[in-house]
N, C-alpha and C positions, 0 to 999 in steps of 0.2 A: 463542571467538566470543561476542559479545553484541551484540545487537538492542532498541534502545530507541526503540521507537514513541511518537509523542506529535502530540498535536491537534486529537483525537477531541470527542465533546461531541452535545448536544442541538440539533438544526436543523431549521425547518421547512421541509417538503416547496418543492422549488423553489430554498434553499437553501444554500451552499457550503461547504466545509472543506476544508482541507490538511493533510492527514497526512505527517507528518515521522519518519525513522527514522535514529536515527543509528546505524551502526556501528563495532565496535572485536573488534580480535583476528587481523587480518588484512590481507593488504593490497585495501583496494574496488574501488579503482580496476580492479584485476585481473577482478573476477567479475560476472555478471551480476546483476540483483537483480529481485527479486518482488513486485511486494503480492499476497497472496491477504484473504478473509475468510469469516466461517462465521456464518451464523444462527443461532438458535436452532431444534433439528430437524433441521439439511440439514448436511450436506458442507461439507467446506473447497471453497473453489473459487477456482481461480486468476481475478486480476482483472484484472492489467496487468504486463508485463513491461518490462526495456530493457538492452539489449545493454554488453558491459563497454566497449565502445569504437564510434563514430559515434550513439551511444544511438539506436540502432534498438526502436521500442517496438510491442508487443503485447498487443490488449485484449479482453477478454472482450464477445462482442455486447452483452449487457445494459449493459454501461458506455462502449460507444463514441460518440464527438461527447460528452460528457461528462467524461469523467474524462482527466487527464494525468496520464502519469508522468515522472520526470526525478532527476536525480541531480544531486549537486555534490562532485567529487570530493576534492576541497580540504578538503570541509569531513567527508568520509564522511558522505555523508548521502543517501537518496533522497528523495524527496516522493510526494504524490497528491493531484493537486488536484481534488477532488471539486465540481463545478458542478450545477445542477441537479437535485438531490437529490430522490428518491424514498422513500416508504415502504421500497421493497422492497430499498432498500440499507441498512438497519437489519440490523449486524451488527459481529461483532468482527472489525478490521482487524489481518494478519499482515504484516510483509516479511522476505521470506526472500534470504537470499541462497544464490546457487550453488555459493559455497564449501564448505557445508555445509548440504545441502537437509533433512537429518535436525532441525537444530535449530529452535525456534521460539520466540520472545520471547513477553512477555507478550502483546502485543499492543493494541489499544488499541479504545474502544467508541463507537462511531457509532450514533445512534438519529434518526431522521429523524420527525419527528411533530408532531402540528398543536397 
């Protein structure tokens, strides 16, 4: 399994990015896939999910009306489209897939600031 996140970067509060994950080792299209991320201090915390098939998605209160998730399966790849962008989403961005919820990529680093 490998998970290569990318997109991440400096944004000021209000802000947008999309976070990109490609993966390899597996087949995607099969498995559900994750973003989570972690501050500095706190917890992983799950942040958006979506289903291996009809991409049914699910989001953490903190990032709903806000953040999309979405897949392309052609290409193995899921996204995050990060809108509106707050301080308090200043963290390192994970996607995990359900293939294998044990592994975790680098991941990639979001900082939202003025």
């Amino acid at each position: 399994v490998q998970l290569v996140e990318s997109g991440g970067g400096l944004v000021q509060p209000g802000g947008s990015l999309r976070l990109s994950c490609v993966a390899s080792g597996f087949t995607f299209s099969s498995y559900a896939m994750r973003w989570y991320r972690q501050a500095p201090g706190k917890e992983r915390e799950l942040v958006a999910s979506i289903t291996r098939s009809f991409d049914i998605t699910r989001y953490a209160e903190s990032v709903k009306g806000r953040f999309t998730i979405s897949r392309d399966n052609a290409k193995n790849t899921v996204y995050l489209q990060m809108n509106s962008l707050k301080f308090e989403d200043t963290a390192r961005y994970y996607c995990n897939a359900n293939y294998d919820p044990t592994y975790w990529g680098q991941g990639i680093q979001v900082i939202v600031s003025a």
